[in-house]
N, C-alpha and C positions, 0 to 999 in steps of 0.2 A: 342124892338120887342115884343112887349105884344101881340098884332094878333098873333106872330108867335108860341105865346104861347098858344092860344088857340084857333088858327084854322089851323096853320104852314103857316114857313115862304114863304113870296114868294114875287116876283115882275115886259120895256120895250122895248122891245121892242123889245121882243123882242126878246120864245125862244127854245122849248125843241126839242128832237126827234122827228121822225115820227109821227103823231097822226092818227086817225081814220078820212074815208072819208067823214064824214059829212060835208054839203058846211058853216057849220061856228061852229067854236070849240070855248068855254069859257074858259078862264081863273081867275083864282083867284090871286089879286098883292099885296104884303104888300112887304111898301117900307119907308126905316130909313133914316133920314136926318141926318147923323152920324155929330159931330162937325170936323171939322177939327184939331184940338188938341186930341181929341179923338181917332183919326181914327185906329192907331197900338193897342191898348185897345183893343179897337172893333174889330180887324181882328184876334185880338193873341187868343181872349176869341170863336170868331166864329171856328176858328180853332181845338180848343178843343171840340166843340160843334162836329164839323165835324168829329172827332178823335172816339169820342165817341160813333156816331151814326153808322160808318162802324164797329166799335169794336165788335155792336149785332147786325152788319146786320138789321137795324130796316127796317121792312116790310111797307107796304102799303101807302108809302111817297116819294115821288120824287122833288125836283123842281131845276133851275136852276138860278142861281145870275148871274146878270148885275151890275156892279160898276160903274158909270156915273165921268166925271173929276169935279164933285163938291161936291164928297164922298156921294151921294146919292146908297144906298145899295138898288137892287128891287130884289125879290124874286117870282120868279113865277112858277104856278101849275095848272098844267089843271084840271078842273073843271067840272064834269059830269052836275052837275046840284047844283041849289043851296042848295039841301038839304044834299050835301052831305060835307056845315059847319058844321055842325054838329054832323060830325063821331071824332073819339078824333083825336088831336090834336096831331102834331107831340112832342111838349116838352110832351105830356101827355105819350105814347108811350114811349121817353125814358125814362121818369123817373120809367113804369114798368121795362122799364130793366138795368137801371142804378142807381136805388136809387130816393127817392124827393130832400132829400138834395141836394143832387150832382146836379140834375140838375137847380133845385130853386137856388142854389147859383151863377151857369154858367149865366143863364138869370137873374137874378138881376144884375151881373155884366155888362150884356150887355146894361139892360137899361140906364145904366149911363152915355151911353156915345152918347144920344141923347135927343134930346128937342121934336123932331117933326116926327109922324108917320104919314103914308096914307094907305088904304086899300081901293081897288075897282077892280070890274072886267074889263077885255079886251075879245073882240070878234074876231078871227081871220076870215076875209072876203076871201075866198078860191076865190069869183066871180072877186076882184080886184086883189087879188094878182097875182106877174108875178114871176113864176117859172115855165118853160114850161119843164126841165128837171127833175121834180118828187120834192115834197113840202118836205122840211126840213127844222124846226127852228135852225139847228145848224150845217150847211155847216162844210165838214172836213175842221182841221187848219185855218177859220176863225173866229177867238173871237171876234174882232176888229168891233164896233157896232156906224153906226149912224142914229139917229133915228129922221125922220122929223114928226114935230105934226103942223096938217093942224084944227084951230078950227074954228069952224062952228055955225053960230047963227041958229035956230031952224029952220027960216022960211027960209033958204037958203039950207037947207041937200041933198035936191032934186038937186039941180042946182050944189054943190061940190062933189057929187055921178057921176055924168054926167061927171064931170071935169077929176075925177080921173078915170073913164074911159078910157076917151078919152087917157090918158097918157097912161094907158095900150096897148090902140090899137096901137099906134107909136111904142111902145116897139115891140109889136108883130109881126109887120109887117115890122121890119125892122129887126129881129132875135138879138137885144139886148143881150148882154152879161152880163147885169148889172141886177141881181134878185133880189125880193123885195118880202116883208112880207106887208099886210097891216089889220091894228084893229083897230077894231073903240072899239069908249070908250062905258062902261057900266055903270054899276051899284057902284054908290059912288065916282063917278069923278066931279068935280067942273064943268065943264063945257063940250059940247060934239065934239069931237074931231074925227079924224082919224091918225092913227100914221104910217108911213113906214118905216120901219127898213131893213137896207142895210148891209151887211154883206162883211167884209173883211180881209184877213192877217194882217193887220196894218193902222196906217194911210196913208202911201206911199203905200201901194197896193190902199187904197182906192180911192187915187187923182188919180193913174193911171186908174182905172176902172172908174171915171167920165172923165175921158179926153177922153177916147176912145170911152164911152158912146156918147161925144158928138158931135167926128167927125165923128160918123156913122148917125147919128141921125140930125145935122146939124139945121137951124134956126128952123125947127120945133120944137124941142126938146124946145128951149125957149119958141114958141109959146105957146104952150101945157102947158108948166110950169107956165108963165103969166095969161091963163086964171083960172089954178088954185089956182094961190096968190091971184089973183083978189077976185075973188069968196072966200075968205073964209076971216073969221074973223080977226084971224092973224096967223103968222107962227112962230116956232120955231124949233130950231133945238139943238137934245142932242147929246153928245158923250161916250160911253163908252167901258167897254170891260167884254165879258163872262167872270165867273171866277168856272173852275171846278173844282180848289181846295177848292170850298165855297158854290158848290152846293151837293146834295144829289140824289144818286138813288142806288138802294139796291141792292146787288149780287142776 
């Protein structure tokens, strides 16, 4: 977590409270490819991190962790703007109020138990997203996260813009029970994407809310879905789950 070290941690699909009405909100993501051997290292040492951070109440830091089922840790934080990398950092933060050593030792520990970081922004699109009962990244008592990445070759964005509309309006017009998040990629992503992130109790809530999804909705709902596989580059699909004893927000 070295980003996390000197911009704080963060990472989708995926996530925080309430935010502010602007029709598209940034986020900042740094996200650890934890080894798999590694992973209790990594969770016991983040822990302490956590411990620590509520101990002084550390002020003007907030983000929330997604854990993905292939120990991919993403941390994320909303982002006014990009200048505002540059205010200190969260490990910077605590170590005025925990000591350098203390925390220099906690994050060198951590680093060790990964190979490979990422950092780039997410764009939350208020225009696609379908939450017609009021927008929240963080639905009560659902952690349970899956997240569809629809990527997009450059000269098609227009014609998968259109698509993932159209998906919208089936939703809306047929009073869908199944709400969704959707960001497009930004700044420091390998390639440019859109991601919808589906929010549920578990994974058996969430096959029930697609089943249900799909006898209201019926062959449309395929249609609709078809021409947006079509249209885009390729698709994939992540699974994970929020985890608020690994995220941070201040008293």
């Amino acid at each position: 977590m070295k980003t996390l070290k000197s911009t704080i941690v963060l990472a989708i699909m995926i996530l925080l409270a309430p935010m502010h009405s602007n029709a598209q909100d940034m986020y900042y993501v740094h996200q650890d490819v934890v080894k798999p051997s590694k992973v209790v290292e990594y969770e016991g040492t983040l822990q302490e991190i956590m411990a620590l951070a509520k101990k002084h109440n550390l002020q003007g830091t907030r983000f929330i962790t997604l854990v993905s089922n292939n120990s991919n840790y993403s941390y994320v934080m909303p982002l006014a703007n990009m200048a505002a990398l540059d205010e200190p950092s969260f490990p910077a933060k605590l170590a005025e109020k925990a000591g350098k050593d203390v925390v220099k030792n906690l994050f060198d520990r951590l680093d060790k138990c990964y190979d490979i970081e990422m950092n780039y922004t997410l764009i939350l699109d208020r225009d696609l997203t379908y939450m017609p009962n009021g927008f929240t990244q963080t639905p009560a008592g659902e952690n349970y996260r899956n997240n569809h990445l629809f990527h997009i070759k450059p000269g098609n964005r227009t014609v998968v813009k259109e698509k993932m509309k159209a998906v919208k309006d089936l939703f809306e017009s047929k009073g869908s029970k199944l709400y969704y998040r959707v960001y497009k990629s930004g700044f420091g992503t390998p390639n440019e994407y859109y991601m919808v992130a589906v929010a549920a109790k578990d994974i058996t809530d969430m096959e029930l809310k697609g089943k249900a999804n799909a006898a209201l909705l019926g062959d449309a709902l395929q249609e609709a879905l078809n021409e947006l596989y079509f249209s885009s580059l390729r698709y994939e699909k992540l699974e994970g789950n929020i985890r608020p004893d690994i995220s941070y927000s201040p008293n």
